[in-house]
N, C-alpha and C positions, 0 to 999 in steps of 0.2 A: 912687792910693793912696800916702800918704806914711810909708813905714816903711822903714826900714834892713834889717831883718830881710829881708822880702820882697822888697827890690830884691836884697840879697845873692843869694836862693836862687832866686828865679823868673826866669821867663825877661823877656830885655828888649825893646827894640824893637815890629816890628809886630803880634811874636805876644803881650804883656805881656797886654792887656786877656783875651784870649779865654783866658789861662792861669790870670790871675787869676778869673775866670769859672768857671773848669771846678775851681779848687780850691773856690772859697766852695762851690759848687754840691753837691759831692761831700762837703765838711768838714759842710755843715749838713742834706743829705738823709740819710747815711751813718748819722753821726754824731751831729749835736746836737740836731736836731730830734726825733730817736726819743727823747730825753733827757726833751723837755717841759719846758727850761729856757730856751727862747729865747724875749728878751722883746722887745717895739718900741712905740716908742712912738705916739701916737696918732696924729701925723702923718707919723710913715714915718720919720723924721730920724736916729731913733736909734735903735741896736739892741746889745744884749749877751748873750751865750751862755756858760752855765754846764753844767759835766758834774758830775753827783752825786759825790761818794767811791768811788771804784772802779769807775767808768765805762771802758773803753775810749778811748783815747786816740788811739792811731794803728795802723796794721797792724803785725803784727811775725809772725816764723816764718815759712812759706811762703802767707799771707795777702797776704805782700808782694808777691809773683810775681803776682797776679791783679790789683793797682796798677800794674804796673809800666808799660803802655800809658798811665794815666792822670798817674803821675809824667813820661812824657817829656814829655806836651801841658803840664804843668804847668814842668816844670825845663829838659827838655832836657839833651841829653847833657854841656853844659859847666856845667851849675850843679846837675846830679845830687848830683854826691857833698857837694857842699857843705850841698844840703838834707838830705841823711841825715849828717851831722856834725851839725847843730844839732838833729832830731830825735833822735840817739842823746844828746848832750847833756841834752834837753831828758829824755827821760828817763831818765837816769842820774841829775838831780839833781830828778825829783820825791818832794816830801816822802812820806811813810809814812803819816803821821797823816790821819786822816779829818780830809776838807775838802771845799770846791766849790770846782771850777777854772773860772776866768774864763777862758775857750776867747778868747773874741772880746768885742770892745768897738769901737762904730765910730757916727761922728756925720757926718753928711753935712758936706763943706766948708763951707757957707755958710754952716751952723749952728754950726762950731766956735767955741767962746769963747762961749757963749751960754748955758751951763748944761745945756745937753739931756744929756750925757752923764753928769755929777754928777748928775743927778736922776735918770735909771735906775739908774745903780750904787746910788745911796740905797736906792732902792725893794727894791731887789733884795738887796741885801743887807741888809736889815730882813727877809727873809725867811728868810736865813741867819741871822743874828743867833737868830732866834726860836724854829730847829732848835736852837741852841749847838753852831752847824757855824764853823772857821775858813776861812778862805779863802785862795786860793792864785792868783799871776798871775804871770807871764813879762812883764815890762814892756820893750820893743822901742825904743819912743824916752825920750832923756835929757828933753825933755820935758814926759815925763807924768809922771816923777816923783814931783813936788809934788802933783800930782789925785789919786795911789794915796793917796800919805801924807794925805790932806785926806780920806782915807775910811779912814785907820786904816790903812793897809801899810806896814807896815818894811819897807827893803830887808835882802835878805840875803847875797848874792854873783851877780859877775856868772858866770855859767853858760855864756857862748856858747865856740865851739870858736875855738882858735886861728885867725886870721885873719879871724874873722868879727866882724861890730860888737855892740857888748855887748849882754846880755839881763841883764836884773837880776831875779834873784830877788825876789821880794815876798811878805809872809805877813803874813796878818791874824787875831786872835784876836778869837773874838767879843764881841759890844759886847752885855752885856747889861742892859738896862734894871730900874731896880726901880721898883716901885712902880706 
């Protein structure tokens, strides 16, 4: 996985794979899947994960205490705080307004540069579009930039916590077709 964000907070070395593992795992059973937002594409390559407007995002209150086994396999004690920095971050600066949150967005290596990724975002957000829901992403690498904006996201400020590598806000109003 190539992401700044995730190399910041997760754990490195020989335990990386089985941490990253045990978050998707936990992020997409828990979480996005019950959503009924996660999309893939026909040949497995590409996959994007949206949460409705007022969805649940992350644990918070004493929810967190019953993560807490599952944050060490994930972070470990020396990249702990650093992940709860960028999630308290992350929502401290989510927007208000009803929207769908681009949770995850992820195209196999080989396939990168290829379009698989712009063509689920498309799809998927023509779907949003069609509710006249905006949309909202935490963009991780510099990038992707240009792919968010090539689907309509302005950047709005970078959001990540001191010492940690930027997270750029992004926000899309809906594109609606006439006619």
């Amino acid at each position: 996985m190539d992401d700044p964000v995730f190399d910041y907070m997760v754990r490195s070395g020989e335990k990386r794979r089985a941490a990253l593992e045990t978050f998707f795992k936990a992020m997409f059973t828990a979480r996005d899947i019950p959503q009924n937002e996660v999309w893939m594409s026909n040949d497995g390559n590409a996959c994007v994960s949206w949460l409705p407007s007022g969805a649940r995002r992350g644990a918070s209150g004493l929810r967190i205490l019953k993560w807490l086994p599952w944050a060490y396999r994930v972070f470990g004690f020396e990249k702990f705080g650093r992940a709860m920095a960028i999630q308290e971050a992350m929502e401290r600066n989510h927007p208000k307004e009803p929207h769908s949150y681009l949770a995850f967005i992820a195209v196999s290596s080989e396939f990168q540069g290829a379009g698989l990724g712009s063509r689920i975002l498309k799809a998927t957000l023509e779907k949003i579009d069609a509710a006249g829901m905006s949309a909202y992403v935490e963009n991780s690498r510099e990038r992707n930039t240009l792919f968010y904006q090539r689907a309509g996201f302005v950047a709005q400020s970078n959001i990540s916590p001191e010492g940690a590598p930027p997270l750029l806000a992004m926000w899309r109003k809906p594109h609606i077709s006439v006619g």
